[in-house]
C-alpha positions in Angstrom: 3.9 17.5 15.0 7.2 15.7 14.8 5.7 12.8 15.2 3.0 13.2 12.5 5.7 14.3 10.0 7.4 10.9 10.4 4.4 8.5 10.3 3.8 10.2 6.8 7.4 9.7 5.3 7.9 6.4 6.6 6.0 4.6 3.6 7.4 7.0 1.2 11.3 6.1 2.5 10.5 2.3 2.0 9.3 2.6 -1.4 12.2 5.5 -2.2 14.7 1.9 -0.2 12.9 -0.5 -2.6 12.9 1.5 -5.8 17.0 1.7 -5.4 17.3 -1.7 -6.0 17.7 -1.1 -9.5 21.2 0.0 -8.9 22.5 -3.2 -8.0 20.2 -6.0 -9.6 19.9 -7.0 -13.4 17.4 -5.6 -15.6 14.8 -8.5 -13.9 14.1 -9.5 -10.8 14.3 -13.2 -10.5 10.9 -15.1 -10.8 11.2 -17.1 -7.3 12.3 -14.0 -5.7 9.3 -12.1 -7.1 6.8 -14.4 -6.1 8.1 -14.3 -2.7 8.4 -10.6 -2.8 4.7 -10.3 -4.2 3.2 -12.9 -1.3 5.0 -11.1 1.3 3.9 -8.0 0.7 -0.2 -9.5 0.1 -0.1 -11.0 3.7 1.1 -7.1 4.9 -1.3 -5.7 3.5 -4.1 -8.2 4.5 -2.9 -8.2 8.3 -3.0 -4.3 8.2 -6.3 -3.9 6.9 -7.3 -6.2 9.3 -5.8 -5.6 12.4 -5.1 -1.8 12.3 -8.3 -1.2 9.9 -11.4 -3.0 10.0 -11.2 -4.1 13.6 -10.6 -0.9 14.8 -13.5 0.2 12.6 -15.9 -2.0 14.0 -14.4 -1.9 17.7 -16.0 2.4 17.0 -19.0 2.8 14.5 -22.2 0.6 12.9 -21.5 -2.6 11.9 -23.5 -2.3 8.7 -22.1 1.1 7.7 -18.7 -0.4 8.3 -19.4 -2.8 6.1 -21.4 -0.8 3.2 -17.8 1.8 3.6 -15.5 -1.5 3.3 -17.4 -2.6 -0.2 -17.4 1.2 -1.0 -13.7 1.1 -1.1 -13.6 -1.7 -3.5 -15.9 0.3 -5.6 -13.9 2.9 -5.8 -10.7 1.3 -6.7 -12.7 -0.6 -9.3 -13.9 2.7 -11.0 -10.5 3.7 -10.9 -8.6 1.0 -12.2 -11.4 0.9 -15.0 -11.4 4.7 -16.4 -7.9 4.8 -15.4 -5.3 4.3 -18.5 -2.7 2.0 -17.0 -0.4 -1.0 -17.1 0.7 -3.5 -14.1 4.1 -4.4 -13.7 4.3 -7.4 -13.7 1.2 -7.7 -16.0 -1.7 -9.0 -15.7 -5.6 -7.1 -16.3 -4.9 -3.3 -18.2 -6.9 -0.3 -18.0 -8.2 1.7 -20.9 -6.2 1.6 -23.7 -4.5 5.3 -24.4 -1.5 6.9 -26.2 0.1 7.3 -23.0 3.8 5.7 -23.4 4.5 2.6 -21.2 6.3 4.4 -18.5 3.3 6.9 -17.7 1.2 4.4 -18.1 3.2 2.1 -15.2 3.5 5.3 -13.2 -0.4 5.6 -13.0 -0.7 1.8 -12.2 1.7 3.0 -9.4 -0.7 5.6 -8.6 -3.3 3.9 -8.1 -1.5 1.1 -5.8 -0.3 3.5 -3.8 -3.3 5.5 -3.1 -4.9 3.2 -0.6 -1.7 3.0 1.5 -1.8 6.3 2.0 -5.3 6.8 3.1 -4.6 4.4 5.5 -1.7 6.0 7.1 -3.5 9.3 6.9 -6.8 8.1 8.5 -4.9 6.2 11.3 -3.2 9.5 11.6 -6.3 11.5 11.9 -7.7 8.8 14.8 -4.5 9.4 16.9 -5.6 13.2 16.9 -8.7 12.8 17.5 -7.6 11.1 20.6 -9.8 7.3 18.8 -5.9 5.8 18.8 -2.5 6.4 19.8 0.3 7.9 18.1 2.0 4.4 18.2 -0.6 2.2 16.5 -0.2 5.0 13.7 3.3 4.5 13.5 2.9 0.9 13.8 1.0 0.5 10.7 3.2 3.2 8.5 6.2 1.0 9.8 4.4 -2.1 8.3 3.4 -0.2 4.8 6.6 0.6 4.7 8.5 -2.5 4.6 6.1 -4.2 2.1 6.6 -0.9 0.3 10.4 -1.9 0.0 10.2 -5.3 -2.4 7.2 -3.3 -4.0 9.5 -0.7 -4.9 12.0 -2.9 -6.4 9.1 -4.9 -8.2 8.2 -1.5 -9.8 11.2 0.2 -10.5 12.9 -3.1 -11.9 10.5 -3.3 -14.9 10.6 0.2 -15.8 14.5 -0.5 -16.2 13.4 -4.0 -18.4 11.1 -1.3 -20.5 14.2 0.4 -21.3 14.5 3.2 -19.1 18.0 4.3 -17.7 18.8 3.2 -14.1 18.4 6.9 -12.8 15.0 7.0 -14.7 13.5 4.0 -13.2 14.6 4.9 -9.5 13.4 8.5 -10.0 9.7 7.1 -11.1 9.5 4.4 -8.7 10.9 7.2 -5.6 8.6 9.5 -7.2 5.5 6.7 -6.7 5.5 7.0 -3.6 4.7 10.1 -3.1 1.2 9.9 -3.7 0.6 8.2 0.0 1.9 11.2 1.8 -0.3 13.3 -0.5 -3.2 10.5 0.2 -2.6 10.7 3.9 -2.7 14.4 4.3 -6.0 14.2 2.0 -7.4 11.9 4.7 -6.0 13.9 7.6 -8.0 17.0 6.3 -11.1 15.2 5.6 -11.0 13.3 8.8 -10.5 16.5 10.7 -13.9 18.0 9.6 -15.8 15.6 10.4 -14.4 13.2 13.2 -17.7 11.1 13.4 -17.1 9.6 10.2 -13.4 8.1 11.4 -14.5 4.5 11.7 -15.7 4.5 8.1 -12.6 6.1 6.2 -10.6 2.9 8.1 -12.8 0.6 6.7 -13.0 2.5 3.4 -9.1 2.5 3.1 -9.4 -1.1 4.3 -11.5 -1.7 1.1 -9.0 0.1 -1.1 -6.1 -1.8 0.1 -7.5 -5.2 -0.3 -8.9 -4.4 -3.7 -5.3 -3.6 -4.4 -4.3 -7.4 -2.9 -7.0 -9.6 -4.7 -6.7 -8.1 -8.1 -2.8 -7.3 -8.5 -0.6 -9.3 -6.1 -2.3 -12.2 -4.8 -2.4 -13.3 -8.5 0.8 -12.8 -9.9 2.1 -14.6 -6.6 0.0 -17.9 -7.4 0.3 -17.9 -11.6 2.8 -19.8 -12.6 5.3 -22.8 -10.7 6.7 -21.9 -7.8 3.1 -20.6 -6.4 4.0 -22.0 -3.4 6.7 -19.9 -2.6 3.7 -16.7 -3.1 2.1 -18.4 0.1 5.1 -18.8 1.8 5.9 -15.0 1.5 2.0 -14.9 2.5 2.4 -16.3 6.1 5.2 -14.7 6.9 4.2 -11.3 6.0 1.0 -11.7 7.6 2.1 -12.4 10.8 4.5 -10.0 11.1 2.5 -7.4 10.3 -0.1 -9.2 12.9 2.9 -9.1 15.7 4.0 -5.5 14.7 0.6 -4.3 15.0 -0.3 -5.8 18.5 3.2 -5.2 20.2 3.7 -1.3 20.9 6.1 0.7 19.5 7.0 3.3 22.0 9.4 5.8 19.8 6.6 8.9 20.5 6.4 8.1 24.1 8.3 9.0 27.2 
């Protein structure tokens, strides 16, 4: 149970690591920093759903329901981020418009980032339970949510502060965004647990989700702009560690 209680937390600590960086930067991150920032985190999250996701999900169920689950995760984000009143960051496309204030409305683009991490914690979770993975390639992939979770955290507390919020204000909602993927994973973890069958399809569903998040939020405020190349850079070498972390065990659950 111990173990369980960590893999959940761990994302949520990097984003609460991330989100203090508002203490001791300016009111703006710097441009080249943030493209690097934004990159690094993309190739994270595309090595994750990759390695600890889809292969796993086709390694266990129907190729062509994996597949129909993968595109039913991008569906899903895409009716969310539609009907969902919100604002990006670091700009970029806008959901409905609303009389939400610009803080909420940041805090549910948050939301809806962070949702996708979560599931995949949660479902990976669920698989070491079920006995489909071990308790380490869990923990490997919350350890690799987590640290893109940390310059995400900054990225997202940083303009909150910009948007005039007090220091304290803009840590609190940034901490407080990343508590949806503990909430997302034990979703998961109860779902999953009903129906075990289904396990190789929530991976690639949450796979779906997470790179929905990567093609329509970071990749493209990495590349906009000079200095692109400094997006990729932060591409590569997110990428493969997430690649390395995932494939080299992590043996802090066993004895």
């Amino acid at each position: 149970m111990s173990a369980i209680i960590i893999t959940l937390i761990i994302p949520f600590l990097g984003t609460t690591l991330g989100a203090a960086f508002v203490f001791f930067m300016k009111k703006e991150i710097p441009e080249l920093l943030q493209k690097a920032l934004l990159g690094f985190a993309s190739g994270v999250m595309v090595a994750a759903a990759v390695w600890s996701l889809i292969l796993p999900a086709i390694e266990r169920g129907n190729i062509g329901i994996v597949t129909l689950s993968l595109l039913g995760g991008f569906a899903f984000l895409f009716l969310i981020d539609l009907i969902t009143p919100h604002i990006h960051p670091m700009g970029g496309h806008e959901g409905p418009r609303s009389k939400l204030s610009r803080t909420t409305m940041l805090a549910l683009a948050v939301t809806i980032h962070n949702f996708p991490e979560g599931m995949a914690v949660g479902v990976s979770i669920a698989g070491a339970a079920a006995s489909q993975f071990s308790m380490t390639e869990a923990l490997a992939l919350s350890v690799g949510i987590a640290i893109q979770n940390i310059p995400e955290g900054a990225i997202i507390s940083m303009p909150l502060r910009s948007a005039g919020n007090s220091r304290l204000k803009a840590f609190g909602i940034g901490t407080l965004s990343g508590v949806v993927e503990p909430i997302g994973s034990i979703l998961v973890i109860l779902l999953a647990s009903m129906v075990t069958a289904v396990m190789p399809y929530l991976l690639s569903f949450a796979a779906g989700a997470m790179l929905y998040v990567v093609m329509e939020e970071l990749i493209p405020e990495a590349s906009q702009g000079e200095h692109s190349n400094l997006g990729t850079i932060g591409f590569a070498l997110g990428f493969a560690m997430m690649m390395v972390l995932d494939q080299v065990p992590i043996h802090i659950f066993e004895v």
